[in-house]
C-alpha positions in Angstrom: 306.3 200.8 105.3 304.2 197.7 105.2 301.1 198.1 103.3 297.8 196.9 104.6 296.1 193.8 102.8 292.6 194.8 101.1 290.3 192.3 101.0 287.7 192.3 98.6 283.9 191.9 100.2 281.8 189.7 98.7 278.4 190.7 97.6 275.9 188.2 98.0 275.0 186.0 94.6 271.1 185.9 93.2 270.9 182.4 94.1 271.8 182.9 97.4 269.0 185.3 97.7 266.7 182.8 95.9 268.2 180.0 98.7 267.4 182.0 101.8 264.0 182.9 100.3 262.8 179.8 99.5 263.5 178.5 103.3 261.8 181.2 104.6 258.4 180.4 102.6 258.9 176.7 103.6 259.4 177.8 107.1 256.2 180.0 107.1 254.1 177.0 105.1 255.1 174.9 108.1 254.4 177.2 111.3 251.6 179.2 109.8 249.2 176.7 109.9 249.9 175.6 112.9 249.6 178.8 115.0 246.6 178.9 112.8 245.4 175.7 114.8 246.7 176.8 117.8 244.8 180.1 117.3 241.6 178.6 116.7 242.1 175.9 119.6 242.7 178.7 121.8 239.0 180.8 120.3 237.2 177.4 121.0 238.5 177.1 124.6 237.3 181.1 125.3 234.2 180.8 123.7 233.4 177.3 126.0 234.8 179.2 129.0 232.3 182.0 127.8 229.4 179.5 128.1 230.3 178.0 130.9 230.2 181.0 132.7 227.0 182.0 131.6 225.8 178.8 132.8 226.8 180.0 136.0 224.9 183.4 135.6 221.8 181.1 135.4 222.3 179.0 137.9 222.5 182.6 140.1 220.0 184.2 138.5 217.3 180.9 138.4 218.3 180.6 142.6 216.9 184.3 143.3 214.2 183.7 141.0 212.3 180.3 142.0 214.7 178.0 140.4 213.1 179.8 136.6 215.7 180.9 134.1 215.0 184.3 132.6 212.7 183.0 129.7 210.7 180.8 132.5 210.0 183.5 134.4 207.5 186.2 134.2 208.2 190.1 133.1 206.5 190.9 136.6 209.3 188.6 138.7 212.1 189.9 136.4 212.1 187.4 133.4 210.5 187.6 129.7 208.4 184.4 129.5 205.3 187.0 129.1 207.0 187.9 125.7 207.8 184.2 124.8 204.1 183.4 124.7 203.6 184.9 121.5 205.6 183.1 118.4 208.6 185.0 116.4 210.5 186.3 119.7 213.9 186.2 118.2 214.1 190.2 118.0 214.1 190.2 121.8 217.0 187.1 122.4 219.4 189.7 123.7 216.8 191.0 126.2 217.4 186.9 127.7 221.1 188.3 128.9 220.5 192.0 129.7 218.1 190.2 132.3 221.5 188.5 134.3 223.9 191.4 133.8 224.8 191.3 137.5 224.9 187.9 137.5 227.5 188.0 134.5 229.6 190.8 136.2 228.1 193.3 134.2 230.6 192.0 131.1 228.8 192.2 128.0 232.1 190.1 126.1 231.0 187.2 127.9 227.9 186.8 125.5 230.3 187.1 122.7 232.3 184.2 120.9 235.9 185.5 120.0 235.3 184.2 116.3 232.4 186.0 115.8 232.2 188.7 113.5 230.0 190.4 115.9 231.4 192.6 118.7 230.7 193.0 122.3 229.0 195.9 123.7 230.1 198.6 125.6 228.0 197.7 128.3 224.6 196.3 129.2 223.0 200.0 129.1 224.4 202.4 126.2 224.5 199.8 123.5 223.5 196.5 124.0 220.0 197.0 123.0 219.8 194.5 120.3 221.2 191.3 119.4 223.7 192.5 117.3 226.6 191.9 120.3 225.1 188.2 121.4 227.1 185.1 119.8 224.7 182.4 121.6 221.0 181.1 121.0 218.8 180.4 124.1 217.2 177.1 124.7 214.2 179.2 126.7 213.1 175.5 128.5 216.4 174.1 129.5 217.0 174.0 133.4 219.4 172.1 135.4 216.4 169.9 136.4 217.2 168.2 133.1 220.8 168.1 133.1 221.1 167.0 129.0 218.3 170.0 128.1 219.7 172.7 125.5 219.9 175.8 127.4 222.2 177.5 124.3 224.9 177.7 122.4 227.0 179.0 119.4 224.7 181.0 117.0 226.3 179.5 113.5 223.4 176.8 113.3 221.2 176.3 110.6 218.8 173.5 109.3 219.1 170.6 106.7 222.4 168.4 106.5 223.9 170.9 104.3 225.8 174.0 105.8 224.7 177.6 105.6 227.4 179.7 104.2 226.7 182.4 106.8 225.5 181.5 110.0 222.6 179.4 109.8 219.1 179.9 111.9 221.3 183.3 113.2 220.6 186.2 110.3 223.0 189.3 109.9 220.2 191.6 110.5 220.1 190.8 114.3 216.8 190.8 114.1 216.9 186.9 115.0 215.3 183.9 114.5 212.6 182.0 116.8 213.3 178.1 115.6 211.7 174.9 116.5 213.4 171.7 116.4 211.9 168.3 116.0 214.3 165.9 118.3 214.1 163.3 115.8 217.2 163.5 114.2 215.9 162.3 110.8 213.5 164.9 110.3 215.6 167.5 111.9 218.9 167.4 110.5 221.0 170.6 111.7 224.7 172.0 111.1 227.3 174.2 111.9 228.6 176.3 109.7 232.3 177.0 108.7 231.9 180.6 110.4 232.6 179.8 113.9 235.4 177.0 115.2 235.3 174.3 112.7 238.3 175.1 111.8 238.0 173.3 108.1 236.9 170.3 109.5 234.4 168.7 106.9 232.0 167.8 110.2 232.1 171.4 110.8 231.6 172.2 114.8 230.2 174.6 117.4 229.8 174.8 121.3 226.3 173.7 123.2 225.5 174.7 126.5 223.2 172.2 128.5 221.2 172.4 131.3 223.4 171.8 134.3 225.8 174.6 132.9 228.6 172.6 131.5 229.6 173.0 128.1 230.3 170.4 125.4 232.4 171.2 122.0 230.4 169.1 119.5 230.4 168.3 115.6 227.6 168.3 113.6 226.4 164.7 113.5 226.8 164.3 117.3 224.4 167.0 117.7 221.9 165.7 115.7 221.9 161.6 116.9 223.1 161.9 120.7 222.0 165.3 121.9 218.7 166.1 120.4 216.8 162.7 121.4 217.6 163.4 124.7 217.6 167.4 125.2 213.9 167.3 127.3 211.0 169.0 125.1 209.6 172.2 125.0 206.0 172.1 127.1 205.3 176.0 126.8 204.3 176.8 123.3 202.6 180.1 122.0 198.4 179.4 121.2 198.4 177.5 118.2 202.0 177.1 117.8 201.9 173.7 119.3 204.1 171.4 116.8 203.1 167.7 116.3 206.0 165.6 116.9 208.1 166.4 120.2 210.3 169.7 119.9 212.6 172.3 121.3 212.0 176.2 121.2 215.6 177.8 120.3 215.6 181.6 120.1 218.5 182.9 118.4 220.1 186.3 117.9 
């Protein structure tokens, strides 16, 4: 009778362990920075999608309501500019989107940036009664008349060259922030801070939306020497509230 051959499995050593281990950490410190990249390039691109699309909520809303965006137009026609005579109105930003719900499809998200920490509403009704769910500032005297004008943007802005470590003009609270902004860039230095798309980059970066509805993705600097000088002033200031050098009222949430 022929007797069958055993052959003795081999168990697999330590340093082959060690080996396969080692190329899967050098593996993961090559892709997971990338789809880190890609994940953030992908955030960016839904939050400037977000904007532009309330840039098309206002154009709507301003042609039903005399060519006025919401904080242009008085609380009798529909709008909050009554509120926005008094100074310190950045308690009542969110009211500035409630205002075009139908004219954003009645989708609270869109007024969110997907790298905020802050989370959309259920809706424009049960919850979204302060500005804890709003992601962008509003530039209440941008219109499309002046297409450059500031009409709003990512909230992570603050003042001075230097970064806030949170998120700038835009406090945790949510009880907001009413801000006004010299457009000389020397005396009105402003940046973005690391909390929303910059990704690491030293410039750090944030999203703007302008006057005619588009959307620009912008670094600090940029901000400050191209788009400031030429974002159209403010004319409607609260009594006494008047600043001396040319300005622009940004409410934020």
């Amino acid at each position: 009778m022929k007797q069958k051959t055993m052959r003795k499995s081999q168990a697999i050593t330590l340093i082959e362990v060690l080996v396969v281990i080692t190329v899967l950490l050098l593996l993961a410190s090559l892709l997971l920075p990338a789809l880190a990249r890609a994940k953030a390039k992908a955030s960016r691109i839904s939050c400037v999608n977000n904007l532009k699309e309330i840039g098309t909520a206002y154009r709507l809303w301003a042609g039903d309501n005399g060519d006025l965006v919401p904080a242009q137009q008085t609380v009798k026609n529909g709008g909050w500019a009554d509120f926005l005579t008094n100074a310190n109105q950045g308690a009542l930003c969110w009211t500035n989107y409630a205002i075009m719900q139908n004219e954003l499809g009645q989708s609270p998200k869109l007024v969110i940036c997907p790298e905020d920490e802050r989370q959309a509403a259920t809706d424009f009704t049960t919850n979204f009664n302060t500005n804890t769910h709003v992601s962008f500032f509003v530039g209440v005297n941008a219109n499309y008349y002046y297409p450059q004008s500031i009409l709003g943007g990512d909230r992570n802005l603050g003042p001075g060259p230097k970064p806030d470590p949170d998120y700038g003009f835009s406090p945790k609270s949510g009880k907001g922030n009413d801000v006004t902004v010299p457009l000389n860039a020397s005396s009105s230095a402003l940046a973005w801070s690391l909390k929303m798309h910059s990704g690491g980059n030293p410039q750090r970066a944030g999203n703007i939306l302008l006057g005619d509805g588009s959307a620009q993705q912008i670094s600090s600097a940029p901000f400050n020497k191209q788009w400031l000088p030429n974002a159209a002033g403010t004319n409607n200031w609260p009594a006494g509230r008047i600043p001396a050098t040319p300005s622009i009222r940004l409410v934020f949430p």
